[in-house]
N, C-alpha and C positions, 0 to 999 in steps of 0.2 A: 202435673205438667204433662198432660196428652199426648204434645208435641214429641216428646221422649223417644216414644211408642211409635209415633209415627215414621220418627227416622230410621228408630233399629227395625221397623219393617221394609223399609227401602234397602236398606244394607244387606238385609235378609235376602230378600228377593233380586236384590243387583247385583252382588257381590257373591256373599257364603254360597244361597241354595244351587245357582250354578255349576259351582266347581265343586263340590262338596263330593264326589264321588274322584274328582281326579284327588282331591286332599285324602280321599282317604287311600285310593290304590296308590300314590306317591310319598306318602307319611310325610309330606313336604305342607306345611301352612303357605302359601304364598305372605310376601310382605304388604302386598296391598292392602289386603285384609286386615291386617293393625294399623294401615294407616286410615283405611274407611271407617274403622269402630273408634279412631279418634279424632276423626274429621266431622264428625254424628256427633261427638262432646259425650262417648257413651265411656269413658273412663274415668270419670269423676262423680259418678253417679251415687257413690257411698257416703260422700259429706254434700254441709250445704252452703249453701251462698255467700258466706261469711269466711269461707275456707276456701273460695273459688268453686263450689260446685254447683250444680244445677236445681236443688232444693226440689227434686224430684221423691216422690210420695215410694215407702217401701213398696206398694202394690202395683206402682208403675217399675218399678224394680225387676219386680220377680217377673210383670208381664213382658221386660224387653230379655230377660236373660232368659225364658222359654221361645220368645219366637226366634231369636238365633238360635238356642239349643235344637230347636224343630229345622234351620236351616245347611247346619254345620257343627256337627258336634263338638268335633274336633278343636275349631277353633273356640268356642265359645266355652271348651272344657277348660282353656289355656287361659280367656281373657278375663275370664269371671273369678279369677282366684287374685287378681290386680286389686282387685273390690276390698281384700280380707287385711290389702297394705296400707291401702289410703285411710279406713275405717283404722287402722293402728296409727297412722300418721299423726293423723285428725284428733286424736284420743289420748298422744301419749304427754305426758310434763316433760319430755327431752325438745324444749322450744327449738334446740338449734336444731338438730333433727330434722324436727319438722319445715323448720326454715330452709333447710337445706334441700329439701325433697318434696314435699307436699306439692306444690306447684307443677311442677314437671310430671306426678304422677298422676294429678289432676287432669292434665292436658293430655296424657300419653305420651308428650316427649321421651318417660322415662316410663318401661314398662316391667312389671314387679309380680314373683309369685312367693307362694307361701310354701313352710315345711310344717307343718304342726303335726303329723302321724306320730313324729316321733316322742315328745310328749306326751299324748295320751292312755297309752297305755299301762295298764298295771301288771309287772314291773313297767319304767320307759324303755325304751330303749336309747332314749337322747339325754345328757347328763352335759351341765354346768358345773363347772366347780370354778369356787372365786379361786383372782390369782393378783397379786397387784398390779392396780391401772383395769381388771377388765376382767374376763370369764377365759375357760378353757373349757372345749366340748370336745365331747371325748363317745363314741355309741356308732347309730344308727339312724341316716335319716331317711325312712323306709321307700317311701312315695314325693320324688320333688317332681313339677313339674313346670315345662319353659325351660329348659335347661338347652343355654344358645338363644335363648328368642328373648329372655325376659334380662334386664340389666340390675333389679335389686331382688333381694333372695328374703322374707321375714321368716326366720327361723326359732323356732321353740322349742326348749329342753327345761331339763327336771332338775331343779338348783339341789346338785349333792349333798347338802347343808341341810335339809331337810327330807331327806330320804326317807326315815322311819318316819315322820309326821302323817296325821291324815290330811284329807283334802281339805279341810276348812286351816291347815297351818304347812303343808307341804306349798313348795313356791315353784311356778313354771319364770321361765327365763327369757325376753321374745328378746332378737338381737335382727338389726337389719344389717346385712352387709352384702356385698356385690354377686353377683352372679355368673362367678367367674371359678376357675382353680384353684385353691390355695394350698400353704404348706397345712398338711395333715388331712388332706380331703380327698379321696379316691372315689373318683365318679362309673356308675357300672350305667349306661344303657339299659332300659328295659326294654321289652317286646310286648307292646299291648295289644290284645286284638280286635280293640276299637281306640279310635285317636291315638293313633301313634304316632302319628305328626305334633302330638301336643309335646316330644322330647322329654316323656316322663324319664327320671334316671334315679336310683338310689346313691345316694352318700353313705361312703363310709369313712367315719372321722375319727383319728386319734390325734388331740393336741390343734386342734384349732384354735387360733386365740384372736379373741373379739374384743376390742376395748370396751372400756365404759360408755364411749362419748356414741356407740350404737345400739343401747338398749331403748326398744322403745319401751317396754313395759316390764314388771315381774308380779304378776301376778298369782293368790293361791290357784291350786286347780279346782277347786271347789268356782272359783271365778273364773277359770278359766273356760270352763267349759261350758256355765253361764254362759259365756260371752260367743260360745260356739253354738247358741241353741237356734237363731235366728239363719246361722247358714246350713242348716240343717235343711230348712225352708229354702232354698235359695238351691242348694243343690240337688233339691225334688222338681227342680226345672226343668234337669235333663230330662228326665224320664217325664214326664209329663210334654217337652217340644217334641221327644221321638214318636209319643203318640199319638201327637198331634198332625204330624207329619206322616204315620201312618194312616191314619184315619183321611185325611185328603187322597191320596193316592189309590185305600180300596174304593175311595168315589169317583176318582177316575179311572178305575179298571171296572166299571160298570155294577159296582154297588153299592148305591145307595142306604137300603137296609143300616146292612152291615157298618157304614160308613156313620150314621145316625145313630146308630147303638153303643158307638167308641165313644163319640164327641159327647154322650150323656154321659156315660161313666166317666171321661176325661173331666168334666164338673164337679162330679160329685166327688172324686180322689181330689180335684183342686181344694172341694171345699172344706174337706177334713185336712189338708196340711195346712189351710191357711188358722182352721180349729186349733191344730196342734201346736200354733205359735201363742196362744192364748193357756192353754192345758199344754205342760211339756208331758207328761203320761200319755198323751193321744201321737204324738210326734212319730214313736218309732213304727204303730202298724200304717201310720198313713201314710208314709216313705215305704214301706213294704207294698203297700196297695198298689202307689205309683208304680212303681220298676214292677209289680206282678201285671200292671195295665201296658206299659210297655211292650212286655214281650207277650202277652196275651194279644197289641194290636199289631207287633210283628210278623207273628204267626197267621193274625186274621190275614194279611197285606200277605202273607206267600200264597194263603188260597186262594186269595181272591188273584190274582198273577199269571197262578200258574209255573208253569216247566221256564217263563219266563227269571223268576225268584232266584234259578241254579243254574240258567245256563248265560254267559254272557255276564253283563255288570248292570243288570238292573238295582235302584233302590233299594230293591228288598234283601236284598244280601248285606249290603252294610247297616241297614235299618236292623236285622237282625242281629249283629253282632252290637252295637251300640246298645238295644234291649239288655243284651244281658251284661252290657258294661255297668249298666246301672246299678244293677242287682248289686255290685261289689265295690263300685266308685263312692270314695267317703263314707262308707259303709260301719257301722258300731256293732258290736254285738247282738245290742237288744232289737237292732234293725235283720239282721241274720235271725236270728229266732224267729220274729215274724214272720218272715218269707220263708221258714222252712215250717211253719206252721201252716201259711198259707198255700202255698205252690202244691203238695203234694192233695189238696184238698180242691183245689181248682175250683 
């Protein structure tokens, strides 16, 4: 569906790429902006028409979440993790659940981020334990973010119950619930030094209790993280719109060149992540590629600039910090090794 494409280019260019310097020296998203990427029908983009969504193609996907990523980081850091609730929505056997929420999150009426950091890790740092009627989380949930802007929260932890298991029989916990205070959740603000407007905040929880009636799923991790391999792909966006949006810019600071020699390599990194989703072995250097082409075209964009780059609020200053937000946004291990493989080797 082309038309997808078309819209979130309008949004880009009408809305985000405008302000997109005042979002970021005011850490403030304007609200128009979530109401423009749900006025576009660009919130339903993860299920399909059977679900109320747009039955748009993953590669028209990944092409609207890079051209806002190249418009507005900030926000597109915030809106594109709504994608990771409706795909659990759409997915899970809790029909009421979904009856209750799919539709609204479809439309954007009802906007949603995800916690899953906490899960991942070996050890977790986020822990389930059954409790009668529903769960009890108890840890660390490292990276949320939306926090204030998003109204449901899909949260994942490490069912206590199976601790000593391996992946193919240890069980992740997903639970949707509000996006709000509750008893046992102490919220800390973080200080990012790209998209800080997106309200990233860490949770610390002892004693939260989740009923039954908002699981959307529990899955092993062995699956779970299966299920994580496609937005691996999906958040090689960023760093692939920051380049992109570099690369325009050293064309308009009168280099062409320069400008022709990003946009080829922006191709070829596009076309080993899209490899990587075929071959998961290929995934992690090609996510290292991206974010090392990022800040390789951020760098070009301060030459080509100029004393412009550092003095005042040119592009290239927040273009710069975003580069290297990527480096560490959604970031794995085996994605760090490549990039300290690669970067020191240039």
């Amino acid at each position: 569906m082309g038309d997808v494409l078309d819209r979130a280019r309008v949004v880009a260019a009408e809305v985000l790429l405008p302000a997109a310097d005042e979002v970021d020296a005011t850490a403030t998203i304007p609200e128009g902006h979530f109401r423009a990427l749900a006025d576009a029908g660009l919130y339903g983009l993860a299920t399909g028409s059977d679900l109320g969504g747009p039955d748009v193609s993953f590669e028209d996907f990944l092409g609207v979440v890079e051209t806002l990523a190249g418009a507005c980081l900030t926000t597109t850091f915030t809106w594109m993790q709504h994608h990771g609730v409706v795909r659990g929505l759409a997915g899970t056997t809790n029909a009421a659940l979904r009856e209750r929420h799919l539709a609204d999150a479809v439309r954007g009426t009802t906007r949603c981020g995800v916690a899953f950091a906490g899960a991942i890790p070996q050890p977790p740092k986020l822990w389930a334990t059954r409790v009668d009627g529903g769960w009890r989380l108890d840890g660390v949930a490292p990276l949320v973010t939306g926090w204030g802007l998003v109204d449901l929260l899909l949260v994942s932890a490490r069912d206590a119950a199976t601790a000593d298991a391996d992946d193919d029989h240890a069980r992740v916990v997903s639970v949707l619930v509000p996006a709000r205070a509750a008893a046992g959740v102490t919220v800390h603000p973080l200080d990012l030094a790209a998209a800080n407007g997106s309200r990233t905040v860490r949770l610390d929880v002892d004693g939260w209790s989740v009923g039954d009636d908002a699981v959307v799923a529990t899955p092993t991790r062995a699956e779970f993280l299966a299920g994580q391999h496609a937005s691996a792909r999906v958040n090689g966006c960023l760093a692939l719109g920051v380049a992109g949006r570099c690369a325009a810019l050293v064309e308009d600071a009168g280099e062409p060149g320069a400008a022709e020699a990003l946009r080829k390599a922006l191709g070829a990194v596009r076309d080993d992540l899209d490899a990587g989703l075929a071959d998961a072995g290929r995934m992690p250097a090609a996510r290292a590629a991206a974010s090392e082409l990022a800040v390789r075209a951020a760098a070009t964009l301060t030459v080509a600039v100029g004393s412009r780059a550092i003095v005042g609020r040119h592009p290239a200053r927040r273009l710069a910090r975003e580069a290297a937000f990527t480096l560490v946004a959604a970031g794995r291990p085996e994605i760090r090794a490549e990039l300290l493989g690669a970067l020191p080797a240039g």
